[in-house]
N, C-alpha and C positions, 0 to 999 in steps of 0.2 A: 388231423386238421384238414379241416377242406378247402381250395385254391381254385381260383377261377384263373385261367390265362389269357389276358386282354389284350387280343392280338392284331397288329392292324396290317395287311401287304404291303412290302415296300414296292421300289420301284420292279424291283430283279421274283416282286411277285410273292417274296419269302415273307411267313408271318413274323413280326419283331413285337413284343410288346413287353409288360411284366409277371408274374402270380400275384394276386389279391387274395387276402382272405377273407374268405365269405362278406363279412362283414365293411370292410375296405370295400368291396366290390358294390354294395349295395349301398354304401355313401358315394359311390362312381355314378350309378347309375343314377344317383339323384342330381351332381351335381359339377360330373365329369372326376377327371384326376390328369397328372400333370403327369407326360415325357419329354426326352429332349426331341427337337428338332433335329440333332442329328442325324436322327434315322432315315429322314429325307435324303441322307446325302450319305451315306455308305456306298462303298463298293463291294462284290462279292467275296473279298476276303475281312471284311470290316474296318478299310483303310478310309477313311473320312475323303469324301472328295472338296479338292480345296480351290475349286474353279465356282464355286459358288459363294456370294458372297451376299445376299439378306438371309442369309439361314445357316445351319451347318455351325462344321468348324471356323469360320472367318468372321463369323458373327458372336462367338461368344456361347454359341448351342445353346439359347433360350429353351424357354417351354414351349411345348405344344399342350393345348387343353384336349383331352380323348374322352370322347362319351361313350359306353357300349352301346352296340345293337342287341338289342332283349332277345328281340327273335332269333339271334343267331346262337344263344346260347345253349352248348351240345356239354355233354358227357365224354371223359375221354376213357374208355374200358380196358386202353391197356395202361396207364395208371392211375389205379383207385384214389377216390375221393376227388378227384382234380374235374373240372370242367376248362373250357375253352370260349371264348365270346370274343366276336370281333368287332372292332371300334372304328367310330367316323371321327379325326382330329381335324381341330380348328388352332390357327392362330391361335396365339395368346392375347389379343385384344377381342377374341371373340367371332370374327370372321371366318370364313369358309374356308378349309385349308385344298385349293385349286389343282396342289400336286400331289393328293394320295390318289391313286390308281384305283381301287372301288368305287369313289364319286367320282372320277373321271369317267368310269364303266354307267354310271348314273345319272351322270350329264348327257351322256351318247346314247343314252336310251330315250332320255324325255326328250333329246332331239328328234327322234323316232315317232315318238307319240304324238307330236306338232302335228304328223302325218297321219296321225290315226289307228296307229298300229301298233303290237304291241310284237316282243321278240322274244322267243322259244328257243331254248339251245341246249347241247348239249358237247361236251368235250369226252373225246377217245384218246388213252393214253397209253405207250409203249413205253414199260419201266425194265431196265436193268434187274437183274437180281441174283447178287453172290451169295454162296453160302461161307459158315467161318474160316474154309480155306482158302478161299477168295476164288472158290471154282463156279462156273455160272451154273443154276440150276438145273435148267435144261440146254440140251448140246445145239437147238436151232432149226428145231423142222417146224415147220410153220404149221398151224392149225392140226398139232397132232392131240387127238386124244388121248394116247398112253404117258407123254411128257407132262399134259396139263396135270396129272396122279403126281407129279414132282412139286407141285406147289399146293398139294392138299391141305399141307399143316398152312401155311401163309396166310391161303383165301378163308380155311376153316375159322383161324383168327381175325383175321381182315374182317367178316363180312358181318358179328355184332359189333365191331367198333364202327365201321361204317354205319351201323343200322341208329347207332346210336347216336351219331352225327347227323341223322334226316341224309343221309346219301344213299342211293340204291344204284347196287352194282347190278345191270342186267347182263352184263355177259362177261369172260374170260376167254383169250386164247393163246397160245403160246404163237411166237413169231419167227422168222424165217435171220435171227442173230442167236447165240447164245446165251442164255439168260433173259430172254425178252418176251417177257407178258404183253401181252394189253387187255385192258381193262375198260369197259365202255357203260360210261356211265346213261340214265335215265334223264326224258332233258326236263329243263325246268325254266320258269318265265324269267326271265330279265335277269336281273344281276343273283340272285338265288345259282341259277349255275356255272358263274362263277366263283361262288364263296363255296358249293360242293366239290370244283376241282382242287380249290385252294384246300377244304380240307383232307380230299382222298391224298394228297402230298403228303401233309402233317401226318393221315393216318400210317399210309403204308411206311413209312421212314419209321415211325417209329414200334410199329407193329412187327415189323423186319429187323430190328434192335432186341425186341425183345426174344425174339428168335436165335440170335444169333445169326444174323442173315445181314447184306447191305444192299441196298436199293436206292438207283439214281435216275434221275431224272436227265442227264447230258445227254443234247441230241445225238454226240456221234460219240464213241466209245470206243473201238477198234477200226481202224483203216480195212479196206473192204468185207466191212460186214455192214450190214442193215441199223438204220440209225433209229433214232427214237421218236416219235413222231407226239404234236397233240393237236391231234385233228379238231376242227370246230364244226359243231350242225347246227345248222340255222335256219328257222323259219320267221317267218312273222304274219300275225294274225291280227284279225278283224272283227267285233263280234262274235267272239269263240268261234271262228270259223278261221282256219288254217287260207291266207291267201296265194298259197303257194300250190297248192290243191287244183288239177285238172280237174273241170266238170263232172268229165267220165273217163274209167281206164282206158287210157291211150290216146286220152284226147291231146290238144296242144297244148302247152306249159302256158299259164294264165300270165300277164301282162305283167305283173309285180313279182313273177319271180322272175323272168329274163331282164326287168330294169334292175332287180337287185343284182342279178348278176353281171349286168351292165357296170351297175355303179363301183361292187368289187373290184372287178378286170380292172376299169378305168385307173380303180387306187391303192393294187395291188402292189405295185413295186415301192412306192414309200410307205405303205402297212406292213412292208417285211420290217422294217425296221422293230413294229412290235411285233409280227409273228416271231421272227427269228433276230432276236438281239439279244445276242451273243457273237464273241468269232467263232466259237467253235458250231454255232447254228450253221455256216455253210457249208461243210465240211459233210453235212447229210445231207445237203441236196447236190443230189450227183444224178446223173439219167440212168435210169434202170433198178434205181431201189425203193421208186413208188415218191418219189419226193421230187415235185414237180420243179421246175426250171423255166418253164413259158408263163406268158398270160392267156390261160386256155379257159374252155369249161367244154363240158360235155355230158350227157346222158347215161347216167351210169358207167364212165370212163374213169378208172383210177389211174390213167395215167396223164390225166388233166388236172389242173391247180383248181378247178371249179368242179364237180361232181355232182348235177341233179340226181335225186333221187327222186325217182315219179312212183312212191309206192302205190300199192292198190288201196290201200287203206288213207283216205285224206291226212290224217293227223298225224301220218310218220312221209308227207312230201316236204324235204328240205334241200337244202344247198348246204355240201361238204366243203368244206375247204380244207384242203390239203396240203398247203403250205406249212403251217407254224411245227417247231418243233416242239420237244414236254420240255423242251429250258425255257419257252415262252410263260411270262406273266398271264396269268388267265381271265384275269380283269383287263389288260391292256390290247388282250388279240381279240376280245369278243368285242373292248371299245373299237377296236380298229375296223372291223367286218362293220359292226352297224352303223357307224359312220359312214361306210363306205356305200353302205346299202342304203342308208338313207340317202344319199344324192342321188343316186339311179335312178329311188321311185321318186323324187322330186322331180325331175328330169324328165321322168316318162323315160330313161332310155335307153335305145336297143342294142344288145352287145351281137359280135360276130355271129358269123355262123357255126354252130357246136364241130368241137371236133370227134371225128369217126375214125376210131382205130390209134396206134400209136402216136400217142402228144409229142413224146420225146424225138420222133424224126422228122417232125414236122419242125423247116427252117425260116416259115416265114410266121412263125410266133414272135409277139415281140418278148425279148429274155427279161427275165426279172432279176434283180441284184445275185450276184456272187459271191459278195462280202460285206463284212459290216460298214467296211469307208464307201460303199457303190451305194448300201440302201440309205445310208446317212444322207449319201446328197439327194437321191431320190425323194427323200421323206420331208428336207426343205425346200424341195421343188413342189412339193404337193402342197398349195395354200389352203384349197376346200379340204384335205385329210386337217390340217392344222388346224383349221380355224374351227371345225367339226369338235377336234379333240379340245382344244381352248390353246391359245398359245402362249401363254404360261405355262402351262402346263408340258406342250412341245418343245419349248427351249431347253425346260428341265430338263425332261426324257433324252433329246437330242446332246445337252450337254454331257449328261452321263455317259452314251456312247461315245463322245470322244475321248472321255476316262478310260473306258477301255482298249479303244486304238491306240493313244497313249501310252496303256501298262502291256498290250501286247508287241509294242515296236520296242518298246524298252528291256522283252523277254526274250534268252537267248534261251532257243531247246534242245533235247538231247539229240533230235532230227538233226538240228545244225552244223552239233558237235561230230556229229557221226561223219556225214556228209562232208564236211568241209576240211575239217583239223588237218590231216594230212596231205589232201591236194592243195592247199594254200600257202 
């Protein structure tokens, strides 16, 4: 029997949807098919969050109407006969549903395009990777070639499920933590590489399952080791023509890339809230493990939150951003950047002067959030990031984060137990 899985990202980025068969799938695409509204309102362990109240659990979990996207329909090779396709829900009177996270990534692009430009991106991912005794694959040298030989079988599987998903993996390297890959994907226009990061997730998770292998996505994993990182590259173009692109090598950075990284900087601290939202997102940004702390940018500086990249070749001149971690939604940190970018180049405008040499000792940066309650208020201070993203849409997201400050004041851990038990 053949199964399509019609899968939409929730907020936390993860695909939720059902299997259809063949048949079912293709009365969907004609004429949608029904899930609950709940799924809007999970939290990372599937406890319904119940501070919401037109949708969710408080309303009764109505329908949502889900249409597939045709063109997102991939093959899944490590289990036969199944395909994957991912859906745009509406409302159940037919309306536009304002807080799936894809059309939010969709709305902040045709914000983009107002301005004439169209946006290029692509995410880099550092993944965990156990094997069945729960020991990490590789012991932690960073960009060694003899360790990458330890993930032969993974990548050898990994790379037709990927192929077969429309994803191209151009590079791999082992990383400076235990078990930590990264994987750098190929970029691609508009919301297209966001639904490739969303798939390499799906793939590698389960590709690694079938191995006997376990593979996570948590920014931080072991207390001083190296956390997990998912970087975003971003350009934006104009008549097939990259405008982030000096003239000539080594000329000056052209006008629309320092206003986008203008508009960034400016809306970087309430965008953490999508780069890094989770608690355990701040727990990897620490100084010295390449996970920036200021609101910087610089010239091929990785240890600034902003990183031109002025290659020689036009088409690969972009802006890194270095903040988010791979616990980030990848629909919600690419909305977050081009919203950010798009006020810059509205704006015309001009961010500091780059930094040269160590970001991290540099103390007249302004700091960006250190937790999820710091970037929470940061993110309701930001009205232009809000009003960018829709605010509906922000209250959601926002509301959700306090589900989690919430369930983690409410969590006592074994750190506290240890800690405290007997001096108290």
């Amino acid at each position: 029997m053949e199964y399509v899985l019609l899968a939409m990202p929730d907020m936390n980025g993860y695909l939720r949807g059902k299997a259809l068969s063949r048949q079912a799938f293709e009365a969907a695409a004609e004429e949608g098919t029904v899930m609950t509204d709940l799924l809007l309102g999970l939290d990372p362990v599937d406890a319904p969050i119940d501070t919401y109240e037109e949708f969710g659990i408080r309303s009764g979990a109505g329908d949502l109407v889900v249409r597939p996207e045709l063109e997102t329909q991939r093959e899944l090779t490590w289990r036969p006969g199944w395909h994957v396709c991912l859906a745009t829900p509406a409302w159940s009177d037919g309306s536009a549903c304002e807080l799936s996270s894809r059309e939010t990534l969709v709305r902040a692009l045709a914000g983009l395009a107002d301005l004439g430009y169209t946006a290029r991106a692509a995410i880099e991912y550092e993944v965990r990777i156990w094997d069945a005794s729960d020991r990490p694959v590789s012991s932690g040298i960073s960009y060694s070639v003899v360790e990458a030989g330890r993930y032969h079988e993974l990548v050898s599987a990994l790379a037709p499920a990927l192929e077969a998903l429309g994803v191209e993996l151009s590079a791999i390297h082992t990383e400076a933590g235990p078990g930590l890959l990264e994987l750098n994907l190929a970029p691609q226009d508009g919301v297209r590489a966001a639904d490739d990061a969303a798939y390499v997730k799906l793939a590698l998770k389960g590709v690694a399952e079938t191995l006997g292998l376990r593979a996570s996505f948590l920014a931080k994993t072991v207390p001083g080791e190296e956390g997990s990182s998912g970087h975003v590259h971003i350009s934006c173009w104009q008549d097939s023509a990259n405008s982030f692109a000096a003239q000539h090598a080594g000329g000056d950075l052209p006008a629309a890339c320092t206003a986008a990284v203008a508009g960034i900087l400016d809306h970087l601290a309430g965008a953490s809230l999508l780069l890094n939202p989770t608690v355990n997102s701040y727990k990897r940004l620490v100084p010295g493990w390449f996970a920036p702390v200021n609101a910087s940018w610089g010239v091929e500086n990785r240890s600034a939150a902003l990183r031109v990249i002025a290659a020689a070749k036009p088409e690969r001149c972009r802006i890194e951003c270095r903040r988010p971690g791979a616990d980030a939604n990848p629909y919600l940190a690419l909305a977050g950047l081009v919203v950010s970018a798009t006020d810059g180049l509205r704006r015309s405008a001009e961010p500091p002067a780059p930094v040269v040499g160590d970001a991290y000792a540099r103390d007249d940066l302004p700091p960006l959030p250190g937790s999820l309650e710091s970037a929470l208020a940061a993110f309701r201070a930001d009205e232009v990031l809000r009003g960018g993203l829709g605010e509906r849409f922000s209250d959601y997201f926002a509301t959700s984060r306090e589900w989690e400050l919430r369930a983690w004041r409410e969590a006592v851990s074994d750190w506290e137990r240890e800690r405290y038990e007997r001096a108290v």
